[in-house]
N, C-alpha and C positions, 0 to 999 in steps of 0.2 A: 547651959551645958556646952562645953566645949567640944567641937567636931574632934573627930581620928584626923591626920594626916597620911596618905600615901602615895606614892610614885604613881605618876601618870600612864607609867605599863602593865603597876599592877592593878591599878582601879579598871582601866579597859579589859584586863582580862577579866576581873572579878565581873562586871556588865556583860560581857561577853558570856559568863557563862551561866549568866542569871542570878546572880547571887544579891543578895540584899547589900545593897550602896548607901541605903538611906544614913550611915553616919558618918560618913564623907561628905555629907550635901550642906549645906549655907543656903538652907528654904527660905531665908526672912529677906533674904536680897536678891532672890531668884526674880527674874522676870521673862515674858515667854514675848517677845518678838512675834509683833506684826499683831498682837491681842490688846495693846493698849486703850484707852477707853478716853470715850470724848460724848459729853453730853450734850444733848438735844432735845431742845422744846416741841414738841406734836402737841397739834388742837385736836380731836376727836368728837363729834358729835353724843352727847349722851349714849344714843340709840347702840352706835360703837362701843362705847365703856362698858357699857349693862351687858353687854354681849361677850367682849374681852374678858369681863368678872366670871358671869355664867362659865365659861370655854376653863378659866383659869382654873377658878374651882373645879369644876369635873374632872381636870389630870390632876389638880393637885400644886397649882403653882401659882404664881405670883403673877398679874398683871402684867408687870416688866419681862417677865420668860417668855410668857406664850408671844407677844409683841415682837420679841427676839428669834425667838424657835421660827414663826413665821416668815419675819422676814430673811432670817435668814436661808432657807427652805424656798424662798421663793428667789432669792438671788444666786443658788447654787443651781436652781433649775432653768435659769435665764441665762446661765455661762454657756 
């Protein structure tokens, strides 16, 4: 599908005054600065994992989230 084009004073006003932008946008090339991703190996003791599993499943997420959620949660409160 091919985006609309338009003048960059009318897209800010239309942002401005809330209006739906979304067919202006080029989402498949979008990237958000400063979120890129860099993988990492962690050891965890069983006892850890069983417990990460447990926690995950009772909000309903993945292993990988609650690990995330956490630590991120703990480095926002360490700033």
């Amino acid at each position: 599908m091919k985006k609309k084009c338009t003048k960059a004073e009318e897209f800010d006003k239309k942002f401005d005054k809330g209006e739906d932008i979304a067919e202006y946008l080029d989402t498949k090339r979008a990237k958000r600065p400063g979120r890129e991703q860099k993988r990492v190996n962690v050891d965890f003791p069983i006892w850890m994992v069983e417990s990460l599993d447990k926690e995950a499943k009772r909000l309903g997420v993945t292993r990988q989230s609650i690990i995330k959620i956490w630590i991120a949660e703990r480095l926002k409160n360490s700033a």
